[in-house]
C-alpha positions in Angstrom: -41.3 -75.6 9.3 -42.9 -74.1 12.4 -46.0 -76.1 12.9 -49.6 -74.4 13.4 -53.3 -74.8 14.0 -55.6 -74.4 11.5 -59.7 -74.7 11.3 -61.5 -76.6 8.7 -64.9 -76.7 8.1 -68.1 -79.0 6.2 -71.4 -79.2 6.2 -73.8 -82.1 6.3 -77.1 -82.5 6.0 -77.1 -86.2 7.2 -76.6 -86.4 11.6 -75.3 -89.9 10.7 -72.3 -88.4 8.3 -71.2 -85.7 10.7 -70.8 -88.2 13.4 -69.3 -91.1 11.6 -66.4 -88.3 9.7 -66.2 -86.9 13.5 -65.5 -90.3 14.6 -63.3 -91.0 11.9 -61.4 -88.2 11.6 -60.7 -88.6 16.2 -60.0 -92.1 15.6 -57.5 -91.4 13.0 -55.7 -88.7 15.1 -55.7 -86.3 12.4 -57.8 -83.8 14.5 -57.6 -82.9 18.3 -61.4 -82.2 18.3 -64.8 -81.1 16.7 -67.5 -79.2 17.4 -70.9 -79.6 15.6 -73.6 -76.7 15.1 -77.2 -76.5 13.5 -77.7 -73.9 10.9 -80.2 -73.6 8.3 -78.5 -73.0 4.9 -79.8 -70.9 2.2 -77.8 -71.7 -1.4 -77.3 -72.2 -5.1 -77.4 -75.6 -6.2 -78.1 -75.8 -10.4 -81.0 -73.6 -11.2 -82.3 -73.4 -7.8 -81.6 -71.6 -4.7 -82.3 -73.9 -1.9 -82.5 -73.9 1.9 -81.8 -76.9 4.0 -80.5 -77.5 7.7 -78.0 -78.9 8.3 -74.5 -79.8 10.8 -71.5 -77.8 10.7 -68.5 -79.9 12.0 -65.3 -77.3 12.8 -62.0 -79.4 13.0 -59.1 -78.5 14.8 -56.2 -79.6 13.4 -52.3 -79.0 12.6 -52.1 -77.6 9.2 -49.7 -80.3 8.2 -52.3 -82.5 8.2 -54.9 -80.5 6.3 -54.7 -82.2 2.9 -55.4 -85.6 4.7 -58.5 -84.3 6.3 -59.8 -83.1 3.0 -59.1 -86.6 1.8 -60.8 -88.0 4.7 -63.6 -85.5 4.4 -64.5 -85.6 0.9 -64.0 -90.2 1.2 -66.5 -90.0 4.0 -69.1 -87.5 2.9 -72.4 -87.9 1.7 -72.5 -84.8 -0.5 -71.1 -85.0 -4.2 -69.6 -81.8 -3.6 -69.0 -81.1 -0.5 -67.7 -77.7 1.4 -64.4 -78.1 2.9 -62.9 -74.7 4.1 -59.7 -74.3 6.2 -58.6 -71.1 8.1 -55.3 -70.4 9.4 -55.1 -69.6 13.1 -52.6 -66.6 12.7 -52.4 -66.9 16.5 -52.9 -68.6 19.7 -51.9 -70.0 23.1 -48.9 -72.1 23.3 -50.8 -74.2 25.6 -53.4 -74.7 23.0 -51.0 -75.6 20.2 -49.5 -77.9 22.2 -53.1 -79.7 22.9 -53.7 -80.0 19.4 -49.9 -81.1 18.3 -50.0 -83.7 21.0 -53.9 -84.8 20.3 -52.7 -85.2 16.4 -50.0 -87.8 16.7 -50.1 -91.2 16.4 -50.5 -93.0 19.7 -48.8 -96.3 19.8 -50.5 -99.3 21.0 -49.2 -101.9 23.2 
């Protein structure tokens, strides 16, 4: 299978859960990087539509490894029911996907 890059997405309302599941998720290797953006929310949640602000953290990742971040995502978050999106990168450089294949293995320690 002809690997690609894909781009999954949560939110958080908590600064101290976007940074430890960025941490954790670079640590692990199972992203090449992360970007995190404030945005005030607007939403249904039960009988009540409710606005919040909150952290956006967009992974970049191979999409082999997608079901481990959403493992990873939904172990580490502070929400009950978190959003975890993923969009396929139809394309990019070769360059890039190189990056992101390289930054995604397992680095062995000596």
């Amino acid at each position: 299978m002809k690997e690609s890059v894909v781009i999954i997405k949560t939110t958080t309302n908590s600064k101290d859960t976007a940074v430890k599941l960025s941490n954790k998720l670079l640590s692990d290797r199972k992203v090449a990087c992360v970007k995190i953006d404030n945005v005030e929310s607007h939403y249904h949640w039960g009988s009540k539509i409710v606005s919040d602000m909150e952290y956006v953290l967009t992974f970049k990742t191979r999409k082999s490894l997608a079901q481990e971040v959403f493992h990873l995502i939904k172990l580490n978050h502070n929400y009950s029911l978190p959003e975890i999106i993923m969009q396929n990168v139809d394309e990019t450089t070769i360059e890039y996907l190189n990056w992101v294949i390289k930054e995604t293995k397992q680095h062995s320690i000596h």
